[in-house]
C-alpha positions as CSV (number, residue, x, y, z in Angstrom):
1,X,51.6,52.1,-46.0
2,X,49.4,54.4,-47.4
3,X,50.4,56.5,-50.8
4,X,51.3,60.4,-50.4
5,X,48.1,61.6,-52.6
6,X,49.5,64.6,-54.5
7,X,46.8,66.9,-53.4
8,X,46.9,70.3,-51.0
9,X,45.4,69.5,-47.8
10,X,43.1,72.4,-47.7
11,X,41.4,71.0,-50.8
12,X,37.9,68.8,-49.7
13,X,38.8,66.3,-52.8
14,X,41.9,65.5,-50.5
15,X,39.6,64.2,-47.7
16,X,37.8,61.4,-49.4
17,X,41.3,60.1,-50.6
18,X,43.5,60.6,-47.1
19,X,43.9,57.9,-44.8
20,X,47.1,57.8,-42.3
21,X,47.6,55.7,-39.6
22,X,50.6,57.5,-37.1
23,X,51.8,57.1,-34.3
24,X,53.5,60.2,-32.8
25,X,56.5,60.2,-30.1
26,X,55.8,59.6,-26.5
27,X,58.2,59.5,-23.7
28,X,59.5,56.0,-23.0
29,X,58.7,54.3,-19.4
30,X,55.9,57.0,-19.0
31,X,52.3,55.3,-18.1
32,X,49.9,57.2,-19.7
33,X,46.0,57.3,-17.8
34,X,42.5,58.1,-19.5
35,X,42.8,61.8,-17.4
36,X,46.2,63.1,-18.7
37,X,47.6,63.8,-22.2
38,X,51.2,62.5,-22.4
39,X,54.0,64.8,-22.7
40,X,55.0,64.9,-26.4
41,X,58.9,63.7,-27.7
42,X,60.2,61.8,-30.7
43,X,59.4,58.5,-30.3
44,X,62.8,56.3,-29.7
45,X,63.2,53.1,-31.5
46,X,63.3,51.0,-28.0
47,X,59.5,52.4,-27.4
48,X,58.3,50.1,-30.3
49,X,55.7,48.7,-27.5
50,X,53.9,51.7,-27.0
51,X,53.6,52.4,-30.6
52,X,52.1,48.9,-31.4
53,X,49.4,49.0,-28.9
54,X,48.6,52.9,-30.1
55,X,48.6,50.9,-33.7
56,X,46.6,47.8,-32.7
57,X,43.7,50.0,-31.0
58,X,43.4,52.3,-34.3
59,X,43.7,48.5,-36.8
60,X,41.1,46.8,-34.0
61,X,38.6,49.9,-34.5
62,X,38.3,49.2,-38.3
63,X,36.8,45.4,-37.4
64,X,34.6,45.8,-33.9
65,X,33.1,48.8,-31.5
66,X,35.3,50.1,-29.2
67,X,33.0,48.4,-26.4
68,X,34.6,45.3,-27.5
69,X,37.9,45.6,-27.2
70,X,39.5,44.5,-24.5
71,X,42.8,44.2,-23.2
72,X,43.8,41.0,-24.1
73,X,42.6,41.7,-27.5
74,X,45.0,44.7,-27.8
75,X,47.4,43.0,-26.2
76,X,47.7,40.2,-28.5
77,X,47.1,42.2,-31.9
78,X,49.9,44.6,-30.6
79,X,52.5,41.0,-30.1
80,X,53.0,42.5,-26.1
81,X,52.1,40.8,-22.7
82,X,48.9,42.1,-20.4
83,X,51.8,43.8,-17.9
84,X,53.2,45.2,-21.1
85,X,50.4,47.1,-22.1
86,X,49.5,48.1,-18.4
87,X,53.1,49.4,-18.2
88,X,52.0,52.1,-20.7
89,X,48.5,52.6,-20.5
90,X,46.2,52.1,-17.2
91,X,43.3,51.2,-19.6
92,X,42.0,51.1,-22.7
93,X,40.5,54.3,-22.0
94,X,43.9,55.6,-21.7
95,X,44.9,54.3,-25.1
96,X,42.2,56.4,-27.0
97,X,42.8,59.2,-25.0
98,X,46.2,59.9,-26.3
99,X,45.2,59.2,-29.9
100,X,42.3,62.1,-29.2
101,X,45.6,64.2,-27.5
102,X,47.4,63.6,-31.2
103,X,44.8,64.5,-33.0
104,X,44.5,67.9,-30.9
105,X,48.2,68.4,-31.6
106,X,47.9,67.8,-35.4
107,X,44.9,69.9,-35.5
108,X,47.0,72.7,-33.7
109,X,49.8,72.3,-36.4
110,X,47.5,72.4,-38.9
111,X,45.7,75.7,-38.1
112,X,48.9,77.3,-37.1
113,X,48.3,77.0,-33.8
114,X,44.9,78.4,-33.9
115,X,46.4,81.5,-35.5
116,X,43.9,84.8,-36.0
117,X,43.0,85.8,-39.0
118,X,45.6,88.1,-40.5
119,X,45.0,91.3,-42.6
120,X,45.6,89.6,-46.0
121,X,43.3,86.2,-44.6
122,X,39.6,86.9,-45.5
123,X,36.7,85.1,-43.2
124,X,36.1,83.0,-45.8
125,X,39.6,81.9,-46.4
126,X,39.9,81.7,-42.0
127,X,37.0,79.3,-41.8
128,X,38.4,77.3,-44.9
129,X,41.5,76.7,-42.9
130,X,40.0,76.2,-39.7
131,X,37.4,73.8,-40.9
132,X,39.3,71.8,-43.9
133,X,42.5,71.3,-40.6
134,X,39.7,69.7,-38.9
135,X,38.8,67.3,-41.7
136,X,42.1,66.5,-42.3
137,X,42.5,65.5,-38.8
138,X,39.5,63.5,-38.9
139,X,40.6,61.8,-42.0
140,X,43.9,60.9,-40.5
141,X,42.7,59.3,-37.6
142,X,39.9,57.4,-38.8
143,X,38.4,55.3,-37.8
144,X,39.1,56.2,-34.2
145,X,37.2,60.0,-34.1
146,X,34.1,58.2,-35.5
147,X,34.4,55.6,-33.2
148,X,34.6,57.8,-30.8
149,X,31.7,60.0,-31.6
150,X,29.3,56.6,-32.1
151,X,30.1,55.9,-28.5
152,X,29.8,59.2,-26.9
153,X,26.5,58.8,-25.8
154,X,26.7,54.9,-24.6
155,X,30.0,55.2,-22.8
156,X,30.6,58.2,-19.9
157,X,34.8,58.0,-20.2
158,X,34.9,58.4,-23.7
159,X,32.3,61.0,-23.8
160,X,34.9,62.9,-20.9
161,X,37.3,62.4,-23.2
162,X,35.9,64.2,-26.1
163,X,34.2,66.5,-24.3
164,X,37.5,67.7,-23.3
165,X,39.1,67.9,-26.7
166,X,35.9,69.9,-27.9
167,X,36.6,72.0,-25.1
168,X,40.3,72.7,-25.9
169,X,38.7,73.6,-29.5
170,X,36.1,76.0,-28.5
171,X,39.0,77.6,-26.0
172,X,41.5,78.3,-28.5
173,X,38.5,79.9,-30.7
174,X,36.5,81.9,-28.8
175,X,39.1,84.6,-28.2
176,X,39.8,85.1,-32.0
177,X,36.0,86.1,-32.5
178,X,36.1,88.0,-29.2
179,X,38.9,89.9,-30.8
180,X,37.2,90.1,-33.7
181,X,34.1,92.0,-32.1
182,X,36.4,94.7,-30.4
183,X,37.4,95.5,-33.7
184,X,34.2,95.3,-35.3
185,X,35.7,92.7,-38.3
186,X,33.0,90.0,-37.3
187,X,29.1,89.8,-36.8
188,X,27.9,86.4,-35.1
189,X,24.6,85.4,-34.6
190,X,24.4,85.4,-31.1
191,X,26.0,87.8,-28.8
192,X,26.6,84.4,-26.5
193,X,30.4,83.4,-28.3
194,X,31.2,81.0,-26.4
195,X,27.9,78.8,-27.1
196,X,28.0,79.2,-30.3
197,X,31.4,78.4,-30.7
198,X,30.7,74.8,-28.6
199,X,27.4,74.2,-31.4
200,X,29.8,75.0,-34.7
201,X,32.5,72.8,-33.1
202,X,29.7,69.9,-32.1
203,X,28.7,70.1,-35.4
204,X,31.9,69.9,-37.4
205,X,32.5,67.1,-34.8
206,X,29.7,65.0,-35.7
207,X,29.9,65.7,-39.7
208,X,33.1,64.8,-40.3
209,X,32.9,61.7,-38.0
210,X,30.5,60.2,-41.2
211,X,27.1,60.6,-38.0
212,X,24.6,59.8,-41.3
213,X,22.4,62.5,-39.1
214,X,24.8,65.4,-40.7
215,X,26.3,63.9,-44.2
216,X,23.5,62.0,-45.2
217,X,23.0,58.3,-46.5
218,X,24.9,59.3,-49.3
219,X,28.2,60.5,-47.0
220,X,29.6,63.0,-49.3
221,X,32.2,64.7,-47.3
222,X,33.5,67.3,-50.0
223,X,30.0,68.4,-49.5
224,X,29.5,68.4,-46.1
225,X,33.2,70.1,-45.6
226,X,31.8,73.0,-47.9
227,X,28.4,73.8,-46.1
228,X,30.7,73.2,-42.4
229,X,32.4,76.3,-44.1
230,X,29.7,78.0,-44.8
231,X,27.9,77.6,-41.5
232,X,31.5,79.1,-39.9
233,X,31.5,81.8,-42.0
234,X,27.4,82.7,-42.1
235,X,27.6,81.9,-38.1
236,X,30.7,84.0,-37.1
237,X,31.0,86.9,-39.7
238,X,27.3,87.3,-41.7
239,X,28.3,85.9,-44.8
240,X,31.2,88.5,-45.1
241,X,33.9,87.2,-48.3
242,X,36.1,90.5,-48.2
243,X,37.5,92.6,-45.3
């Protein structure tokens, strides 16, 4: 198990040293497919199945591409039989799609559930929190994101399946700015909110997934996290760092 570091989790030093693997609750006897998210419950101790082929995809994806795992191989690392596994999942599509659905759940817990930006919360300290949640997420579950975003573009399903987390993202944003404009407190680039919400939200996917097209041979993510918050920020309210 991984050591607690004893650093705040809005603070970029704390992304380069963070690395969990979880496995959240699931509801037992439920079969989970690559189009649904599972419904969310504390994970009993008799579900210990489910949880170790969550845990062998997220160990597997550390040694080989996700285009070469298989069933058997997730099978065997997880200690369950074939009809085991396919009592749970339909595929191993399935499988990554509700690691992507916990990582959308953290990431709502972490932002307070997408929560506007109050009267005391300045747009700089909104797009620290929105950005550094992300980052934390992305730390937590890697290497699965980053697989994940490596693959998009060679494999249709797991492009669907991040295509609809982004999506989920970009919903739960779009609104704040919208509210935002009514009450003249933001000035984005583009009068088009919803596009340039999906291009910030693309972007944040791709650098914090390590794509060396974004960080950089070098991948310094303390970096990267603090010119994602300045894009937000710049992008959604000019550069504003008061009211």
């Amino acid at each position: 198990m991984w050591p607690r570091p004893q650093l705040s989790p809005y603070s970029p030093t704390f992304l380069t040293h963070v690395k969990f693997h979880f496995g959240r609750g699931v509801v037992q006897g439920k079969r989970v497919t690559a189009q649904q998210e599972p419904v969310e419950a504390p994970r009993r101790r008799g579900d210990k199945q489910r949880h170790a082929i969550v845990q062998a995809v997220r160990e597997l994806l550390e040694e080989k591409p996700f285009a070469e795992l298989s069933v058997s191989t997730i099978s065997d690392r997880a200690g369950v039989a074939r009809s085991g596994f396919y009592f749970y999942f339909d595929s191993k599509y399935a499988v990554l799609a509700h690691i992507v659905g916990e990582a959308g759940h953290e990431l709502e817990e972490l932002t307070q559930s997408f929560a506007p930006r109050g009267a005391d919360e300045t747009p700089t300290a909104f797009a620290e929190r929105m950005v550094r949640s992300a980052a934390v997420v992305y730390a937590h579950n890697d290497p699965v994101m980053s697989a994940c975003n490596a693959a998009r573009h060679t494999d249709a399903e797991i492009r669907e399946i991040l295509d609809a987390y982004n999506e989920t993202v970009v919903n739960q944003i779009v609104p704040i700015v919208e509210a935002e404009l009514r009450n003249r407190t933001a000035s984005p680039i583009s009068t088009d909110i919803r596009g340039l919400v999906r291009t910030l939200a693309a972007t944040t996917a791709f650098t914090l997934s390590g794509d060396s097209a974004f960080v950089g041979p070098n991948r310094d993510m303390d970096d990267a996290v603090r010119i994602l918050e300045k894009l937000w920020l710049h992008a959604l309210w000019g550069g504003q760092v008061g009211d």
